[in-house]
FIVEXKOL-556559 format. One record per residue: residue in one letter; x, y, z of N, C-alpha, C in turn. Coordinates in steps of 0.2 Angstrom, whole numbers, plus 2048, in hexadecimal, padded with zeros to 3 digits. Atoms other than C-alpha are relative to their C-alpha. Layout:
<atoms>
aXYZXYZXYZ/...
</atoms>
This chain:
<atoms>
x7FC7FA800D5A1968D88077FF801/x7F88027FDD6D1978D6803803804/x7FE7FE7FAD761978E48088027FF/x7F87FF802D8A1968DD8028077FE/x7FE7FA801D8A1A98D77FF805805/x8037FB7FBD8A1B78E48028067FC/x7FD7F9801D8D1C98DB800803805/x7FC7FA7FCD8E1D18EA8067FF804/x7FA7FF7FED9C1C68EF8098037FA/x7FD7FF805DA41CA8DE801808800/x8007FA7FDDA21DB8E2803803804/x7FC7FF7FBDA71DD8F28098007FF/x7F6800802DBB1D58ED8008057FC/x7FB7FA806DBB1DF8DE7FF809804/x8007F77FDDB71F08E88067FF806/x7FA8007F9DC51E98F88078007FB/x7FC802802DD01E48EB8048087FD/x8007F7804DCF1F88E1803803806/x7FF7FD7F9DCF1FE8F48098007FF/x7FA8027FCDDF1F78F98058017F8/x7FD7FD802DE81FB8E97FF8087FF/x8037F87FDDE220D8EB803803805/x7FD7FC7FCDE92108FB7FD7F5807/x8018067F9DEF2009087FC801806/x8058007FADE42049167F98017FB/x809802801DD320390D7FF7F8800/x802808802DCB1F390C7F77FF806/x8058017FDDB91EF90F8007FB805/x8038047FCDBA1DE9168097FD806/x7F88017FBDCE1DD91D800804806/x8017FB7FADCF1E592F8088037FD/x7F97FC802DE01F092D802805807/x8007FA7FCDE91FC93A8078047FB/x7FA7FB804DF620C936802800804/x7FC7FF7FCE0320E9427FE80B800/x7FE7F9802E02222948805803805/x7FA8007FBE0E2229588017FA804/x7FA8037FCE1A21A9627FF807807/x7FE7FB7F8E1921F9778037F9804/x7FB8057FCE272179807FC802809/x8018017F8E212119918047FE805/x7FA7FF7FEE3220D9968037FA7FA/x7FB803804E4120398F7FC7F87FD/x802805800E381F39917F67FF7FB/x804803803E271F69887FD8097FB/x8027FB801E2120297B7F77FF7FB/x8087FF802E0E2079778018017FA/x8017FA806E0A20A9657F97FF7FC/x8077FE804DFA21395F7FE7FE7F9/x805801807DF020D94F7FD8027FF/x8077FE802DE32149457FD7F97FD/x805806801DD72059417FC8037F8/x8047FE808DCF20492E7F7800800/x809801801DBA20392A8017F8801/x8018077FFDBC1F192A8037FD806/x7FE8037FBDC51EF93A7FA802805/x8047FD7FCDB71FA9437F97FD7FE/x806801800DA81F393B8027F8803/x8018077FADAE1DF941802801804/x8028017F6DB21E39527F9803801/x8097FE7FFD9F1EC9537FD7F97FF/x804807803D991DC9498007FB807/x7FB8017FBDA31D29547FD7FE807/x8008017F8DA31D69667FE807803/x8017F87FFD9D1E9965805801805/x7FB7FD7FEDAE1F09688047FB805/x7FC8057FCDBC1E89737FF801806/x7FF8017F7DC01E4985806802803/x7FA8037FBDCF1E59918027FA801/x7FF808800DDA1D698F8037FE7FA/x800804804DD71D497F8068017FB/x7F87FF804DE61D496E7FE8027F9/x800802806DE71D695E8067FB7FD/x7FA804805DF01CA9508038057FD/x7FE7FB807DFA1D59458067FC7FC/x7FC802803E021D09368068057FD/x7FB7FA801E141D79318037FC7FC/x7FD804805E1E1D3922807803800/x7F87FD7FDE2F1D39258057FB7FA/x7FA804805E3E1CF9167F97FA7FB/x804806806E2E1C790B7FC7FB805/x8048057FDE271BC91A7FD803805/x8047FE7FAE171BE9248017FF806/x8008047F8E171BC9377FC805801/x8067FD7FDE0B1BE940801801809/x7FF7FF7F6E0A1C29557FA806802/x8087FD7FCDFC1C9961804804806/x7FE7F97FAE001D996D7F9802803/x8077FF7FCDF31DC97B7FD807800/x8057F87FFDE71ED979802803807/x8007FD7FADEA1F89857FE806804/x8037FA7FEDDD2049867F97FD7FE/x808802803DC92039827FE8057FD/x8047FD806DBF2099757FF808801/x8027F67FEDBF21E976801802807/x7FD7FF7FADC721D986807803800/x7FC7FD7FEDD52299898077FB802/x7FA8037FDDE721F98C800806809/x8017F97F9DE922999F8088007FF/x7F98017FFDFD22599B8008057FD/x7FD7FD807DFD22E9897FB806800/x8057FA801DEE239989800807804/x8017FA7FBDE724A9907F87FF802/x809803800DD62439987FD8067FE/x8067FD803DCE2549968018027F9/x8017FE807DD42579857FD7FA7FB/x802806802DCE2469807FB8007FE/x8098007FFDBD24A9867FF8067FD/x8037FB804DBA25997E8018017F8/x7FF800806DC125796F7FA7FA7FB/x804808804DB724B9608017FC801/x7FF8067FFDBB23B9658057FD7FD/x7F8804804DCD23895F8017FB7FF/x7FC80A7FDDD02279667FA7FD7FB/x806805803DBE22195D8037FB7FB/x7FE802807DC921A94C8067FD804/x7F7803800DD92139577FF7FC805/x7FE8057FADE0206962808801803/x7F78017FEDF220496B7FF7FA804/x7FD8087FCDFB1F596F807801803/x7FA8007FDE0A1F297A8047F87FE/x7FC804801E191E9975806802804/x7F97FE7FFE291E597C8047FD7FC/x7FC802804E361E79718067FB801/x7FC806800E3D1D796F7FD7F97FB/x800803807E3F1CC95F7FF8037FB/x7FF7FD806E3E1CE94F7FB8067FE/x8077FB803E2C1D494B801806804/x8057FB7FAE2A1DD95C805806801/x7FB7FA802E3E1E79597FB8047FB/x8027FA805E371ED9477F9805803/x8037FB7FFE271F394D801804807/x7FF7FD7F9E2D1FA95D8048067FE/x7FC7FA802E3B2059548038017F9/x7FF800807E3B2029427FD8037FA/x807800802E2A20193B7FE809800/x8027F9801E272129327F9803804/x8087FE7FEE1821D9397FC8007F9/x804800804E0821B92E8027F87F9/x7FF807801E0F20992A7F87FE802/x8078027FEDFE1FE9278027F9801/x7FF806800DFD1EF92C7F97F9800/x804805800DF11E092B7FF7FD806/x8038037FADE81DA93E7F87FC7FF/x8068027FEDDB1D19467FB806801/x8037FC7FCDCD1D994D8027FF808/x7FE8037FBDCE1D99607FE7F9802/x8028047FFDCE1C99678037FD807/x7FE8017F7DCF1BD9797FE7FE803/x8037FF7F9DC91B8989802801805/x7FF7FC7F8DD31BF9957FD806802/x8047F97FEDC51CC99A7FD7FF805/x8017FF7FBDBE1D19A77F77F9801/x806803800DAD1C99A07FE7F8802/x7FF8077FCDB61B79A57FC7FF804/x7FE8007F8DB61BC9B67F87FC803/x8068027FEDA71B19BF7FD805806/x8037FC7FCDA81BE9CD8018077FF/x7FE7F9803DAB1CE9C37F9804802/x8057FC802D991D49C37FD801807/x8047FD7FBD951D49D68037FB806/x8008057FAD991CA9E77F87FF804/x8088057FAD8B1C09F37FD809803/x8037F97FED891D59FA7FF8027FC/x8007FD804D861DA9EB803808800/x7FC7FA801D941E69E98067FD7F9/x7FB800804DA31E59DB8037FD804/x7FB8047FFDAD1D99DD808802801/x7F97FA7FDDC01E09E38037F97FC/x7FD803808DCC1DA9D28087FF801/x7F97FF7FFDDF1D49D68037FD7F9/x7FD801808DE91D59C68087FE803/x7F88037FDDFA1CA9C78048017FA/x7FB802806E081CB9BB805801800/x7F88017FBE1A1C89B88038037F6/x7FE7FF808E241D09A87FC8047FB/x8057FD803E1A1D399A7FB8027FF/x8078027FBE0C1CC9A27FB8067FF/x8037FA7FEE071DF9A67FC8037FB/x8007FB808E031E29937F9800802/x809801800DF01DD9957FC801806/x8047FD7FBDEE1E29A67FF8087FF/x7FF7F9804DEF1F599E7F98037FE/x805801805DE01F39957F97FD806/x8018037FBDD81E79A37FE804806/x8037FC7F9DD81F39B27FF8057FF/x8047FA803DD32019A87F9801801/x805801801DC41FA9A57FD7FD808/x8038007F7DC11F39B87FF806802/x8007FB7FCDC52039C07FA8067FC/x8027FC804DBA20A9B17F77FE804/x8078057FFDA91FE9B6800800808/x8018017F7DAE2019CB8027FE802/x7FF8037FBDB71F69D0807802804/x7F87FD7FBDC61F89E08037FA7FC/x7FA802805DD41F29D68077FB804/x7FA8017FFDE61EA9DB8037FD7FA/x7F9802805DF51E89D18067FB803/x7F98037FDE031DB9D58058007F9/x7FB803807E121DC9C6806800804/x7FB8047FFE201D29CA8068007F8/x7FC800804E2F1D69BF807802803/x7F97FC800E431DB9BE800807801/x7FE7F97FDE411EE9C17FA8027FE/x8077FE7FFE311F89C47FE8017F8/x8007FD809E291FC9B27F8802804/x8047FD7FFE1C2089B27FC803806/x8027FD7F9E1A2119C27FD804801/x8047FC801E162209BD7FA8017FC/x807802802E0821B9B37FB7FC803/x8068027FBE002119C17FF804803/x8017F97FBE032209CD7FC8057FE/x8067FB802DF822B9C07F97FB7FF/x8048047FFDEB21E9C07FD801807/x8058007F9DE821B9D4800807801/x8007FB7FCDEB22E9D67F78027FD/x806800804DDA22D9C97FC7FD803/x8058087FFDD221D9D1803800807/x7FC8017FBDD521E9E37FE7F9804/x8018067FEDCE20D9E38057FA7FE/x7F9806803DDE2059DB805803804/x7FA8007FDDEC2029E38047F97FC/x7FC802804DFD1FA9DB8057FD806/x7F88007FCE0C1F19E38047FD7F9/x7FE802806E181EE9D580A7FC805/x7FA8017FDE271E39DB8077FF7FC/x7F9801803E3A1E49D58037FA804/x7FE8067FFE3F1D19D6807800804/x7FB7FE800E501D89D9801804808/x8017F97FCE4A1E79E77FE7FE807/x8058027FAE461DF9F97FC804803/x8067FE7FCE3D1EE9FE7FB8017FB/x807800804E2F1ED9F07FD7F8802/x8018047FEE2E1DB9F87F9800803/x8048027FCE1C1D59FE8027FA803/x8018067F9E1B1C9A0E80A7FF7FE/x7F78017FEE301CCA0C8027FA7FA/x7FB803806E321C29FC7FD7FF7FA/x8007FE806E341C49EB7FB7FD7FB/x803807807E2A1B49E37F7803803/x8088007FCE161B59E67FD7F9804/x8028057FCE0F1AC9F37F97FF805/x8077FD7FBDFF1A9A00801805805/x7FE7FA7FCE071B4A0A7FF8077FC/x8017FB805E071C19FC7FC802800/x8087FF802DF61C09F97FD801805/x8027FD7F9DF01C1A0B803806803/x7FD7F77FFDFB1D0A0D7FC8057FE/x8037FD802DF01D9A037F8802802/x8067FF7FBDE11D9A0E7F88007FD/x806802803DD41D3A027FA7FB802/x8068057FEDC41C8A058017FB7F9/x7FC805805DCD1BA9F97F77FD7FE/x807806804DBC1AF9F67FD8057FC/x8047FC805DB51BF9EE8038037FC/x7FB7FD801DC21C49E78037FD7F8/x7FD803806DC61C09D38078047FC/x7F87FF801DD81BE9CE8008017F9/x7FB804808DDF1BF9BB806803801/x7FA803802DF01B99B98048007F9/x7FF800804DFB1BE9AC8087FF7FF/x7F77FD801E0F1BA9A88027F97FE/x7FB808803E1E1A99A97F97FB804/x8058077FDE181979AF802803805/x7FE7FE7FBE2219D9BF7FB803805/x8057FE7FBE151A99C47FA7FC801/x8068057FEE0819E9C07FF7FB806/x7FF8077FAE0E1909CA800800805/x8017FC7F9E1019C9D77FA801802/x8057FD801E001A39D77FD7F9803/x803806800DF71909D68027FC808/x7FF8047FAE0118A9E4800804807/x8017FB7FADFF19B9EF7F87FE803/x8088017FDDEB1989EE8007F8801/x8048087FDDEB1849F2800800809/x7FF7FE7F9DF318BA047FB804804/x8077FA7FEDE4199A067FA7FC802/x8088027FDDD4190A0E7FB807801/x8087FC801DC4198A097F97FD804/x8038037FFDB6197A117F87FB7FC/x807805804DA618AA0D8067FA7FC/x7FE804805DB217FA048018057FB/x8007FF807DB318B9F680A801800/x7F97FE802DC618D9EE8028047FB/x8007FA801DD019A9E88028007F9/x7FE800808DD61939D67F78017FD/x804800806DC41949D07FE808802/x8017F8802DC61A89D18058007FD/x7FC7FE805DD41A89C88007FE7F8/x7FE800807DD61AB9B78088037FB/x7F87FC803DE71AB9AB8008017F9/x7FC800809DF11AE99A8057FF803/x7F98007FDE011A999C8057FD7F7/x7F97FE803E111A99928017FA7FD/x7FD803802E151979907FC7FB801/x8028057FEE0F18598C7FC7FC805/x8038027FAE0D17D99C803801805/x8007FC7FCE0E1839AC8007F8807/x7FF8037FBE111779BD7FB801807/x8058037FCE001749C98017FC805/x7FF8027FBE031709DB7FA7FC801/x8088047FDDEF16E9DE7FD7FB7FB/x801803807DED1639CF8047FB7FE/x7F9805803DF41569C58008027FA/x7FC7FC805E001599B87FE8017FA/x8037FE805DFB1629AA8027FC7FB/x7FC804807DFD1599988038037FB/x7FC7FE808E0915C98C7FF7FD7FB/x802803806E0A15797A8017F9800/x8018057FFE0F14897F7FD7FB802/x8058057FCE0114398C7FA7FE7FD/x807803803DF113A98A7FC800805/x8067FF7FEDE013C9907FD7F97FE/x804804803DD212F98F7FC8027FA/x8027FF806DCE12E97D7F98007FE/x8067FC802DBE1389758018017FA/x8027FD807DB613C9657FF805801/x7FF7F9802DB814C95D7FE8027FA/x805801806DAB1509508038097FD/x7FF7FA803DB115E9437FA8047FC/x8067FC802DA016793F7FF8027F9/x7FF7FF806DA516F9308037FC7F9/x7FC805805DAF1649277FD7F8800/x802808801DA415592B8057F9801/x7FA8067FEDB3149933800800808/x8018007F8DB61449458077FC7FE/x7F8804800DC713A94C7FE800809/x7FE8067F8DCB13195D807807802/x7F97FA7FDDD513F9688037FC809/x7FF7FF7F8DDF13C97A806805800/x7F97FE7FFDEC1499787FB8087FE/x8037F8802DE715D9747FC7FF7FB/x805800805DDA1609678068017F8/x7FA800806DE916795A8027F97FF/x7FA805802DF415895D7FB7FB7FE/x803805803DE614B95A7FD8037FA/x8007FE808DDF15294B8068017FC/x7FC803802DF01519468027F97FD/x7FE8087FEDF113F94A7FB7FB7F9/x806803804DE113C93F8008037F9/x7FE7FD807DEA1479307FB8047FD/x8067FA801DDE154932803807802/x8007FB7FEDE3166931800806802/x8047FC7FBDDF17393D803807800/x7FE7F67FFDE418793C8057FF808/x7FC7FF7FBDF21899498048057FF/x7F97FD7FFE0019394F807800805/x7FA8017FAE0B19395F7FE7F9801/x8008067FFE0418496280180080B/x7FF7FF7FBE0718A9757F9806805/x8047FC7FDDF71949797FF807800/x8007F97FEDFB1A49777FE8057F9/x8037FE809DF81A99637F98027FF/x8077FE7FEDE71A69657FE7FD7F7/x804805806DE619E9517FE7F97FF/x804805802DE118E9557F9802803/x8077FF7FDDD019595F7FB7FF7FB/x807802808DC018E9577F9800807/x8058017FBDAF18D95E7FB7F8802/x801805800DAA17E9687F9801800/x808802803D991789657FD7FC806/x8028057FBD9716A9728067FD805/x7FC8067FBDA015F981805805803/x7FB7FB7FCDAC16498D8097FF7FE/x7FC801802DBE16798B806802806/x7FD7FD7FCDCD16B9988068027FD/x7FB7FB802DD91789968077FB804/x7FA8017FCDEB170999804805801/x7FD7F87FDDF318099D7FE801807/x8057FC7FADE61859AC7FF7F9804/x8058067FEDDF1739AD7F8801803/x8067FD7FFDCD17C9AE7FB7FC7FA/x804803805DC01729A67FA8077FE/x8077FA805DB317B9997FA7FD802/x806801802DA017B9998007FC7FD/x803806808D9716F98D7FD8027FC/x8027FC807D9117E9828038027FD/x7FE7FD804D94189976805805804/x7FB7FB7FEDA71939788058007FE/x7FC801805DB619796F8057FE806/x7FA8027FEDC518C9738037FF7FE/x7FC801804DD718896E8027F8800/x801806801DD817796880A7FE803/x7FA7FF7FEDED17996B8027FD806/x7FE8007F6DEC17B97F7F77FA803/x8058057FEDDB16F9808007FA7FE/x801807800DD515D9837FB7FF7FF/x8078027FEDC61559807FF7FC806/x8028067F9DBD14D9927FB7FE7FD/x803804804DAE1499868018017FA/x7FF7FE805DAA1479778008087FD/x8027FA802DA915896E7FF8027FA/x8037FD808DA31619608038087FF/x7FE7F8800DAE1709577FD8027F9/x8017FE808DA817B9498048047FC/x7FA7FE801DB617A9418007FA7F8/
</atoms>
């Protein structure tokens, strides 16, 4: 039987192709969003609503049955003839009400408004993120991912329950922008039960009143938002986070799962608050935390120093699955397939883009960002910000 003819992929393009000159938002197999508002959440960051195409809705179902808190979309923007591309964090969940932008009971009674849209937050600043922030027509379409990511709650090793079997109590940290993906994030906790905390750490309070309609909703959330500038929003009396910070806030820390979102600053913070925190049993407090962060590499007091592009690792083989090739790596997965003149889907090249992510197949690899080693199964990593510690197998 011949295998090299497919008419129904011939089909398929020629029907996406009629679509999309017919009217830019159709497309069977393209995902697509339409711009319908702009809500300013303050000076520093503005939400804007999309409607999503049939093709963005049937591969997130396919996919990951709908998205998570945490997670981003890519979206593609053509500006002066050139594409860029950039990833803005969700900040609501699938037919869930915004509690900032909505009217919950008109939400709920109505036919399912929200079921066809998503919103992302952005702060305007740069190029892409000005136009769409205040230039970008309404009903402008644009070309996206579906939702994607791991910073979700489903990380979390202790999200589903404590040794008492109760919900684990969820500290969200963030510094700046940081806050984008906590939005989306604590919706969803406070949503599934859990007692909540907020710590954001920035130059002037942003969003106050949107977390005050929140815990007055959730009386199991509670916020301290601190103005780095303001000593009376100060915890334990100073501006930076610290063990003191964290024990101020009257948690049961070993049972208690952190995610971390902003500069290496806070990170740095954060890593070297918990190496001073003694848990009991031996356990420690970096393997409840999880992060995103903002930049390359980040500075580990309980650790040795993360690698840059320039460091080395004990060298491993790195078998390319798909492409039937391998190469000798000590340095990140990108830069050694480099090395070997092999090339590999990228973008920031600093962890944050999320287009080098591929699925690994086999062997363990460490995050130089976190310095957290992986399992030795099957999990999507970014070749970018990891090392191989064995051999590995990507399908890639």
């Amino acid at each position: 039987m011949a295998t090299g003819y497919r008419p129904e992929w011939v089909q398929g393009a020629f029907v996406d192709f009629i679509e999309s000159r017919l009217h830019p938002f159709w497309s069977l197999s393209m995902p697509k969003i339409r711009l319908l508002a702009r809500h300013r959440l303050s000076d520093d960051l503005i939400a804007l609503r999309f409607e999503t195409n049939r093709a963005f809705r049937q591969q997130a179902l396919r996919i990951q049955e709908d998205w998570q808190g945490g997670q981003y979309l890519n979206v593609s923007v053509a500006l002066a003839g050139i594409f860029h591309q950039r990833s803005y964090s969700l900040v609501g969940l699938p037919e869930h009400p915004l509690w900032w932008i909505d009217d919950s009971t008109k939400a709920k009674t109505s036919k399912n408004p929200l079921r066809h849209t998503v919103t992302v937050a952005i702060k305007p600043q740069g190029l892409v993120s000005d136009y769409l922030t205040k230039r970008m027509p309404i009903g402008t379409t644009l070309q996206s991912s579906v939702p994607t990511g791991s910073f979700t709650l489903a990380q979390g090793s202790l999200v589903k329950e404590t040794e008492h079997n109760q919900l684990a109590p969820l500290l969200f940290i963030a510094s700046g922008s940081g806050i984008t993906p906590m939005l989306g994030l604590i919706t969803e906790a406070l949503h599934n039960g859990h007692h909540v905390i907020l710590l954001h750490y920035n130059r002037t309070i942003l969003l106050q009143s949107q977390w005050q309609q929140l815990a007055t909703a959730y009386p199991e959330f509670t916020y301290h938002l601190i103005d780095t500038a303001d000593a009376s929003t100060y915890l334990a009396g100073t501006r930076h986070l610290t063990a003191d910070s964290l024990l101020t806030l009257g948690l049961s820390l070993a049972e208690t799962q952190i995610f971390a979102c902003g500069s290496r600053a806070l990170l740095t913070s954060l890593y070297n608050a918990a190496a001073q925190i003694t848990l009991p049993d031996g356990k420690s407090l970096r393997d409840n935390i999880i992060v995103e962060n903002f930049a390359t590499n980040f500075f580990d007091a309980t650790h040795e120093p993360t690698l840059d592009k320039e460091s080395t690792a004990p060298t491993q083989t790195v078998y390319l699955r798909a492409r039937q090739r391998q190469f000798s790596s000590d340095t990140s997965l990108l830069a050694g397939a480099e090395k070997a003149g092999i090339r590999l889907t990228h973008g920031c090249r600093q962890g944050i883009c999320q287009l080098c992510r591929c699925h690994k197949i086999s062997g363990v690899v460490k995050n130089i960002q976190t310095g957290k080693l992986s399992h030795d199964g099957n999990e999507f990593i970014q070749t970018c910000i990891n090392v191989a510690v064995t051999d590995v197998v990507l399908d890639v």
